[in-house]
Each structure stands twice: as C-alpha cells, then as structure tokens.
C-alpha positions in Angstrom: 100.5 138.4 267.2 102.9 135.8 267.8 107.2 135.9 267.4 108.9 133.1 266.9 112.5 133.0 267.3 115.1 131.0 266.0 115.7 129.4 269.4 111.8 128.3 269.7 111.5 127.4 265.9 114.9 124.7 266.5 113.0 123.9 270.0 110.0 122.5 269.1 109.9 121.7 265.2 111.6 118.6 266.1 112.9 116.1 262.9 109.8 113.8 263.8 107.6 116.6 263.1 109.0 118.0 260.3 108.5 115.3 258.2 104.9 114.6 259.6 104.3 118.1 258.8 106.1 118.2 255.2 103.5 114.8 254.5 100.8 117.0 255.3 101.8 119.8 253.7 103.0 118.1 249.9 99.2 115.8 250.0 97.3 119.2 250.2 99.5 120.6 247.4 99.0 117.0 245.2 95.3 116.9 245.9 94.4 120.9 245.3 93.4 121.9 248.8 96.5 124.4 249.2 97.7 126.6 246.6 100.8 128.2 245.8 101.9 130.7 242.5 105.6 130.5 241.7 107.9 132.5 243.6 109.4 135.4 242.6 113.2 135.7 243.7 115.0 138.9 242.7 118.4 139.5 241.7 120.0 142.3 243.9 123.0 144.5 242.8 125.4 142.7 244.5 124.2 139.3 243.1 123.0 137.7 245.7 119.1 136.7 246.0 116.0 138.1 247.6 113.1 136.1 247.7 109.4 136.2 247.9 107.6 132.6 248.8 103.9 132.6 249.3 100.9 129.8 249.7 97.5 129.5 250.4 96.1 126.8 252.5 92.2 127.4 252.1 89.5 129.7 252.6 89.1 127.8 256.2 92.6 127.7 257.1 95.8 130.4 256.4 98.3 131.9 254.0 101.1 133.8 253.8 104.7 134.1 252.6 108.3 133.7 253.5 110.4 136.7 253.0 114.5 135.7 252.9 117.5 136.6 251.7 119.8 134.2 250.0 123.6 135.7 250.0 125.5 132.6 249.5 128.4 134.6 250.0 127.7 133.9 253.5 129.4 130.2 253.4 132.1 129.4 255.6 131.1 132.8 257.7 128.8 133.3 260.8 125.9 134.2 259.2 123.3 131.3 257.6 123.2 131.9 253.5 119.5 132.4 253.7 117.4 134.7 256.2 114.4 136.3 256.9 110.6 135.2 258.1 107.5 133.2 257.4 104.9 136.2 257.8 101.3 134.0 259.1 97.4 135.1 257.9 94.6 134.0 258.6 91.9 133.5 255.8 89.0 134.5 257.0 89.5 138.3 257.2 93.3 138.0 256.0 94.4 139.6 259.9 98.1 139.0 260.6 98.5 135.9 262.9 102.4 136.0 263.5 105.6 135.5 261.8 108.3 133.0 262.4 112.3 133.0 261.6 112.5 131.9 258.2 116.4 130.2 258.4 115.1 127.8 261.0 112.4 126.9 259.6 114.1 126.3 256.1 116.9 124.5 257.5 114.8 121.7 259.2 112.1 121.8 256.9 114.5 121.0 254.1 116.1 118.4 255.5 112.2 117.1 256.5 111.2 117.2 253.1 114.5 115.2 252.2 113.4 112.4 254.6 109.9 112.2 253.3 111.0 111.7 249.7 114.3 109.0 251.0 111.3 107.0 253.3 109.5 107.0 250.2 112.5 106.2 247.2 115.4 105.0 249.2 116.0 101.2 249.6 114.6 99.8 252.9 118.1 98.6 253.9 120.1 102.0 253.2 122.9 102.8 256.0 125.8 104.3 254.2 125.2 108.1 253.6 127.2 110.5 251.4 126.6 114.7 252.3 127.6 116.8 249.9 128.4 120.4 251.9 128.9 120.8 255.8 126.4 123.6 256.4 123.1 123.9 257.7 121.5 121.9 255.6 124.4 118.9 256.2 122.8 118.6 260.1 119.1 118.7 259.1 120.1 116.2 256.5 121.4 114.0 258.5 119.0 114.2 261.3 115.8 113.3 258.8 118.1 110.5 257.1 118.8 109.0 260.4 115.1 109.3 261.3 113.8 107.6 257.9 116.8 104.7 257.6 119.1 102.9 259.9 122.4 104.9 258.5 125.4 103.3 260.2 128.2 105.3 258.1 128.4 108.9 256.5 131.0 110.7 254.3 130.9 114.4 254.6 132.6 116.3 252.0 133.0 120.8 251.9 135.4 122.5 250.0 136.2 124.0 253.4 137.9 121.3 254.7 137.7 122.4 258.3 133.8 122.8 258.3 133.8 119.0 257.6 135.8 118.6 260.0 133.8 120.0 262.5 130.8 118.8 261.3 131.9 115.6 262.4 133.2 116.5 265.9 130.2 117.5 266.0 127.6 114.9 265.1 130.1 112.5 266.1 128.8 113.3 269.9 125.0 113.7 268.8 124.4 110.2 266.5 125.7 107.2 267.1 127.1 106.8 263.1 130.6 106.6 261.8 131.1 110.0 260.4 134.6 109.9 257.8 135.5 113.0 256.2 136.4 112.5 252.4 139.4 114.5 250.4 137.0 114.5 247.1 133.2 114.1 246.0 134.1 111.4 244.2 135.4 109.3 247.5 132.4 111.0 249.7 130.0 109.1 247.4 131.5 105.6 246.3 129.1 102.8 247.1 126.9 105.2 248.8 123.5 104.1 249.3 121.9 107.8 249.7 123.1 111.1 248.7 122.5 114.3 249.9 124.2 117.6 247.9 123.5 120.9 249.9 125.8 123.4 247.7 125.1 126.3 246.1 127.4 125.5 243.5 127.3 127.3 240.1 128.5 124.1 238.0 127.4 120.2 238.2 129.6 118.2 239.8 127.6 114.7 240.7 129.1 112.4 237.5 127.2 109.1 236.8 130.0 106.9 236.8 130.9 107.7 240.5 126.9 106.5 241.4 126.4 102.9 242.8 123.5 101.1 241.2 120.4 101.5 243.4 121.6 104.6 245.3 118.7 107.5 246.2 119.4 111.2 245.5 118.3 114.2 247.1 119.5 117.0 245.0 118.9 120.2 247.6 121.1 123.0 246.9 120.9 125.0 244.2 117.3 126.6 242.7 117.7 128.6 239.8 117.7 127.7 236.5 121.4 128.2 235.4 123.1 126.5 238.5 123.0 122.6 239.2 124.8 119.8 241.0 123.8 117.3 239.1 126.0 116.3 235.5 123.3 115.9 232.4 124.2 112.0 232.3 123.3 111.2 235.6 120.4 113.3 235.1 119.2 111.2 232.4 120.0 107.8 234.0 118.3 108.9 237.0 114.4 108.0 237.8 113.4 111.9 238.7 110.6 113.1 241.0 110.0 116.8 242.4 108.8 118.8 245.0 106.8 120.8 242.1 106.9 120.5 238.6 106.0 123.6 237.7 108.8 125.0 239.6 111.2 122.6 238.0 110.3 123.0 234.7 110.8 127.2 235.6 113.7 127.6 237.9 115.9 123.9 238.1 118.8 123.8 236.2 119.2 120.6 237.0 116.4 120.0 234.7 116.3 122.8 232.6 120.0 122.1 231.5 120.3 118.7 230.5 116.5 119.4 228.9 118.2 122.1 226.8 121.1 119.8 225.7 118.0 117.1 224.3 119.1 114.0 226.9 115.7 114.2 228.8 112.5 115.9 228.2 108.8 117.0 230.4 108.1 113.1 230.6 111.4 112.2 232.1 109.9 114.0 235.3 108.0 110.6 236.8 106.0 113.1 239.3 105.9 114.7 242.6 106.6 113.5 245.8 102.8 114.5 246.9 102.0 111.9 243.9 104.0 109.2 245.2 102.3 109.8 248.7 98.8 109.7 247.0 100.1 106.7 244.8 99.8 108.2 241.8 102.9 107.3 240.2 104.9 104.4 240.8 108.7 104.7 243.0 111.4 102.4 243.2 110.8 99.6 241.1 114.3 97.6 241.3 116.8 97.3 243.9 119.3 98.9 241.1 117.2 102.0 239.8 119.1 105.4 240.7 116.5 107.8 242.1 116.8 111.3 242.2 114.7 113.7 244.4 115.3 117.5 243.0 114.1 119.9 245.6 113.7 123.0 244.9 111.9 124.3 248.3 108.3 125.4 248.8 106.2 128.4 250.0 103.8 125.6 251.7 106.5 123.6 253.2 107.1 126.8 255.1 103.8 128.1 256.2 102.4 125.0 257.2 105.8 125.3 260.0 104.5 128.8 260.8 101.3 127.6 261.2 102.0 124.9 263.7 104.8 127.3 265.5 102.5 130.4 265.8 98.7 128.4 266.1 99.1 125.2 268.0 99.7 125.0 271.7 103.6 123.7 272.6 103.1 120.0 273.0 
C-alpha cells in the first residue's frame, strides 16, 4: 500500500501532466470506458460539506473514491477549504492499492481541467487573464492558463484584499506576467480575454455587460445547486459546455438557476468537454462567441491522479 503526501502529490503531478492526464481521463468518461455515479455530498451540522466522490475505470484497470471535506469557512485561514484523500483499488479482486492527499490533487487537477477546456475554447491569441479569488485554486489556475496560452497580463481580485496581494508577490517571482490587483470584479475582468472565478460564493456576481465579446469562461467554484457565480443573463448569452451533464443538470446552480427562471433550457448545454475532445460537438465558432466552461469537479479526474501517483514509477 502506497501514501502519498501532499508534498509528493505537488512534486510530481506537474501542470504538464495534469492536463495530459485530465485528456485522458474526460475521453474515457465521453466514450464509456470509465464510469462514475453522481456523488453524494452531505450537509453536516455545522453547514459545511462532506463529500463522497467515486469512479470506475474498468474491469482491467482501478476504482475508487475521494473522501474530502469542504468547510469553506476555511478562506482566508491556514487550512485549504477542501481536504481529505483519493482512496486507490484495483479491479481485479478490488485489494486496496493506496490512497493519495485529496487537496493536492484537487487543487492541480482543477486548474488542469481548466486548461484542457481554455486549449480547447479560448481564442488562440488570449494573453490577458482575469482570476476571480486568490486561493488555491487562483495558483493552479494560473499555472494551466499560462501552460495552454501565452498570458502576458492578469488581474487578481479577493474580497480579502491582502490575499491578492500576496498572490501577486508571489507569482510575480514565479511567471514572468504582469500581475495587477483590481479594487472590484467588475475592473478585474474588463476586456479580459479569459476568466477564471474560484469562489465559493453563495450569490452570482459575473454580470454580462462587464464581459468583452469573445472572452472564455471557466466557472470553478461553487457546486451545488443553489450557489453560482455566474448572473442568469450571462448564463444565457454564453455558449455552455461541462465537465458532466448529468452533474449539471443535478448539482450546478449556475445552470439549475437561470433554467428555473425559463432564460435557458437542457439544449442550451452544447456538450462536454470529453465531446469536444472526441469532436462531437462543435467549440468556438467566432472570434466574438462568449464561452463558458462550468466545472463542477469529478470522481475520475481524481483517481486517474491517484492512479498515476500510487501505480507508475516517479519519472
């Protein structure tokens, strides 16, 4: 049985292979070969989140589940909002392989899955970059979008002013990028040509008119289906894929909302990103269409990590 730590998961599931692992793992999911049931995420007296995540890769291959917490309580504290580990076993006789530390692995695996969608969505000639939220999520974001476009200047915006601030001292010393720190969402995002929101905010906040024509969306932080980023107009004047459509039409209030309110319906969905990859549907069709990735995080995104960090030799 195999441990990996924090340390080792940060180590060696490098940007580069985040995202060539998050292709792999969203083709098996489009084309049937790996399976995964909608999670089941738990309220807890407090009001904060606990969270069971599982997939199945094949009867050749492995399954298993992450097991986090999600106490967004945590921001602006020591302690990551979500914790806990990928738990690895192997089909064959379902023996436990090993378990890795799930907050790693969903911090850079986020942002990986971010990248793949912006390679896929985001104009070719993209450099100004707008993050919504200076956590976690803000440096994985950046590192994919930096490894997926040639981004010359971001705007980081937090309600905690100093985390922004020190979220550019320091990937000011890491990137070579112009990293400003905006006073407002609406200044973080003007004639930004992608946009990343990493909150867990309650209430949307992302208004159409502030949106430059042709910008690409990732829409990360929230998951359930009474919380959203994302206003109902620029959810309907958006071109919308997802990691899982299932899950969206189930636990995103970022579609479940504006669906409610009758501005979009189940077609406005144009697919998944594993249908893109497989060129099933169509992406970007005009250098002014606004994109809009909605992510919602899934069970095969992380145990396709655990399987690399507790199976494969270090490279």
């Amino acid at each position: 049985m195999k441990i990996v730590t924090a340390e080792e998961v940060r180590r060696r599931l490098t940007v580069e292979k985040g995202i060539e692992l998050m292709r792999q793992g969203l083709l098996a999911l489009a084309t049937g070969s790996a399976y995964q049931p909608i999670r089941t995420v738990t309220k807890l007296p407090n009001g904060e989140a606990f969270g069971f995540m599982p997939a199945y890769m094949g009867d050749e291959d492995y399954f298993g589940a992450k097991v986090i917490t999600a106490f967004h309580k945590n921001a602006g504290t020591a302690y990551p909002s979500h914790m806990g580990y990928v738990m690895l076993f192997e089909s064959k006789h379902g023996s436990f392989v090993g378990m890795a530390d799930a907050s790693a692995i969903t911090e850079i695996r986020t942002g990986a899955v971010s990248g793949v969608a912006t390679d896929l969505l985001a104009r070719p000639s993209a450099n100004t970059l707008a993050i919504i939220g200076a956590g976690a999520q803000a440096r994985s974001h950046l590192a994919a979008m930096c490894a997926v476009r040639p981004i010359k200047t971001v705007r980081i915006f937090d309600i905690y002013a100093s985390q922004a601030i020190k979220f550019k001292e320091e990937m000011s010393q890491k990137y070579e990028v112009d990293i400003l720190v905006a006073s407002s969402v609406k200044e973080a995002v003007k004639e930004a040509d992608i946009i990343c929101t990493l909150t867990p905010s309650k209430a949307a906040f992302l208004e159409a008119s502030w949106i430059s024509p042709g910008a690409h969306i990732n829409a990360v932080g929230t998951f359930t289906p009474t919380t959203r980023e994302i206003t109902s107009d620029l959810m309907a004047a958006s071109k919308l894929y997802a990691d899982n459509i299932d899950a969206m039409k189930a636990e995103s209030g970022e579609f479940i909302i504006p669906k409610s309110e009758g501005l979009i319906d189940d077609h406005h969905v144009k697919g998944t990103i594993g249908d893109l990859l497989l060129k099933r549907v169509e992406g970007r069709q005009s250098k002014d269409e606004i994109t809009l990735f909605n992510a919602l995080g899934l069970a095969i995104e992380d145990v396709i990590c655990a399987r690399y960090l507790c199976i494969e030799n270090e490279m």
